[in-house]
Each structure stands twice: as C-alpha cells, then as structure tokens.
N, C-alpha and C positions, 0 to 999 in steps of 0.2 A: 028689887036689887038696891042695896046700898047705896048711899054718893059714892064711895072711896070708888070703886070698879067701875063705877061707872064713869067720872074725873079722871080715873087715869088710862081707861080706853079713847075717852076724847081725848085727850092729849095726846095719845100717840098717833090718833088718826090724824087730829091736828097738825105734826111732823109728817107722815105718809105722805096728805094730801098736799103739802106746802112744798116736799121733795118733787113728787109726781109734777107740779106745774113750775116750779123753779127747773127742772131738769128741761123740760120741754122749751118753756118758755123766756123764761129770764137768764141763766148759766148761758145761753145761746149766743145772749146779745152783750153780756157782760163781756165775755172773753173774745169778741170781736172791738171791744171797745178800747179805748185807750185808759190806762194806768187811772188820771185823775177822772177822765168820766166816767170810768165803774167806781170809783174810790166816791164821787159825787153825788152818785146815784143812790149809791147805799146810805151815805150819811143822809140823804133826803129823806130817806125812808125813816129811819133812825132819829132825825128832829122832834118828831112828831111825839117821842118819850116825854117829853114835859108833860103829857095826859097822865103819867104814870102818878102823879101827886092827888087823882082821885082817892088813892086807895086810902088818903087821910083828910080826903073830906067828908063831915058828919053829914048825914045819912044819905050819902050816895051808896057806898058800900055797907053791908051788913056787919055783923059783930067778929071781923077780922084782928087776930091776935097783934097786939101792939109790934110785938116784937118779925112780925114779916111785915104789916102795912109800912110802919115808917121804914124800914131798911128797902123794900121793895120802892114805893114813893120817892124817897133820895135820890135811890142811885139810879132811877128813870130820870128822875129832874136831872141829875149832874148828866149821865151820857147821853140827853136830849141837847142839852146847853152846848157841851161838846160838841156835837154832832154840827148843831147853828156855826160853832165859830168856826168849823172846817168849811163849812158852804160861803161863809163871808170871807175867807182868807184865800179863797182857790188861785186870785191873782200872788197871793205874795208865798210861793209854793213852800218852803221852809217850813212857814207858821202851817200855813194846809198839811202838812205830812204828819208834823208834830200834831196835830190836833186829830188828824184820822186814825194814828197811831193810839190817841188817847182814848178819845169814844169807844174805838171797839175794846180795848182793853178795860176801861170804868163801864162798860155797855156787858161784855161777856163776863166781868166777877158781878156783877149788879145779879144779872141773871143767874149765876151758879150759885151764889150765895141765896137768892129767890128760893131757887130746887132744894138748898138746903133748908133755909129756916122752914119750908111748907111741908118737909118729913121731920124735922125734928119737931114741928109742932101739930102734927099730922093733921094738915090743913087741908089732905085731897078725903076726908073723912067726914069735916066741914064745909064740903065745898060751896052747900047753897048758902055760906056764910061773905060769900062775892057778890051775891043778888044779882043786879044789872052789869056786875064790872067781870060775869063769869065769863065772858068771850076773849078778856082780854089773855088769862093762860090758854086756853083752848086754841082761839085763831091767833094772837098776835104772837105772842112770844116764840113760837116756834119759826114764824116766818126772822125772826130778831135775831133767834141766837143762828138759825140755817146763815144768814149772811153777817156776820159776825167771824161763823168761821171761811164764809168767801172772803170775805174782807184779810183775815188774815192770811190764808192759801195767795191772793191776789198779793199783797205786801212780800210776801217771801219767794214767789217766784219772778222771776226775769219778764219785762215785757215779750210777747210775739211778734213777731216779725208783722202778720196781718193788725192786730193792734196798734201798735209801734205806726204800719203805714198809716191806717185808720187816724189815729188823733191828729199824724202830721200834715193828713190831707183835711180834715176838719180843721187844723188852723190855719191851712194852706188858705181855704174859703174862707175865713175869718178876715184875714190879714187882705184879701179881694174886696170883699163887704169892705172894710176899713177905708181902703184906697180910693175905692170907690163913691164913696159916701164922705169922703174927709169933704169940707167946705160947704157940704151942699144943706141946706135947710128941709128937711122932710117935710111935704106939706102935712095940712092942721086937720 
C-alpha cells in the first residue's frame, strides 16, 4: 500500500479514537467545570505547540516542503505562545479572555491552513517525509483541533447552572484556604 492511504487512514483513526476517549472521558469533566477551568485546561494542553517549531529543525524532520514546515512551525509557535499568556493571565480575566480567544483562533487557522498546504502539496503521498515527527498529525493534531472546537462551543454558550455552582464552590474553598493560611508560616 502507498503512504497516501495509509496517512490518511491514521488520520482519521487518529480523530475516532481522540473522539471515542474525549467523549467518555474529558467532555465529562470539561462541562462540569467552570468557564475559566475548561478555558485553562485546554490552553495547557495547547502550550505545549511551541514543539511545533521542529518541523524546521535540520535533520529532525525529513525533506518536508518549505512551504507547509515553516507555515506549520509559526503558527504552533505563535498559538503555543498564546496559549502561555492565557495560563499566566488567568488572574487578570480581561487579558485571559482575550488571550483564549486568540490561541484558539491563531491555533484553528494554524491548523486549517496545515490541512491545506499538506493537499495542495500533497504531503499525505510524502508522508514518511515527517520521519520521527509523523505522530505528531496522526496522534497530536486531531486531539488540537477536537478541542479548539470545544474551546469555541464552550466560548459561545452560556455557563450551566452545575458549572457556574462548580467554580463558585472551588473558589468558595479557595478564598477558605486563603483565610485560613493568611498570616501563618507553612513549615519548611
């Protein structure tokens, strides 16, 4: 068999199997959570894109067409970066929204435009031209753009009621922890 059919069967199992365990497992605890601890969650995962700048390091990757490695590399570096200044802003919520807003927006054209340049330079025909970097469309990316679009579903609708209680009771115990601990020396 070919790379091509065979790249774009993993891929889409890739997606299946990311669905099957995000349904079960992750969508579960997301939509019990509150607004900024799903919104936090995702960008953590999401950091981790500044790896994306492999794909223009010399010989990690194989002989990948200029014109998807650097466009692919970028725009993981920018919606990694992004991702970062959402996790350090979470206190100053303004700057946090804008910034969660950003990443998945610079994070999902990063990606679409990926899909694109890898058929206009029919890169799943090339595929063992990723070498050691081929997991990262296989396992990573599907798990990226899957929450990408939670990210946005979670932004456009209204918190729940369960959620809503869920964060106010998490900083209910926050603000306990706080009171409790204001003055006192944690020993060494």
């Amino acid at each position: 068999m070919s790379p091509e059919p065979l790249f774009r069967i993993q891929l889409i199992l890739g997606y299946v199997v990311w669905l099957l365990c995000f349904g079960v497992y992750i969508w579960p605890r997301l939509k019990a959570m509150s607004q900024i601890e799903a919104q936090r969650a995702i960008a953590t995962l999401h950091s981790f894109r500044f790896f994306g700048l492999v794909f223009i390091l010399p010989g990690v990757a194989g002989d990948l067409p200029a014109g998807f490695a650097d466009f692919a590399a970028y725009g993981d570096f920018a919606a990694g970066l992004l991702a970062i200044l959402a996790l350090l802003t979470v206190r100053i919520r303004p700057l946090f929204w804008l910034f969660v807003v950003a990443f998945n927006v610079v994070g999902a054209a990063d990606l679409i435009g990926d899909y694109y340049h890898a058929t206009m330079l029919d890169l799943p025909a090339h595929a063992g031209a990723f070498g050691a970097l081929y997991w990262i469309p296989i396992i990573y990316v599907p798990i990226l753009m899957i929450t990408h679009c939670v990210a946005f579903y979670l932004l456009a609708r209204r918190p729940s009621r369960q959620a809503a209680g869920n964060g106010a009771e998490l900083e209910s115990r926050h603000s306990l922890h706080r009171e409790y601990f204001k003055g006192q020396r944690l020993p060494p």
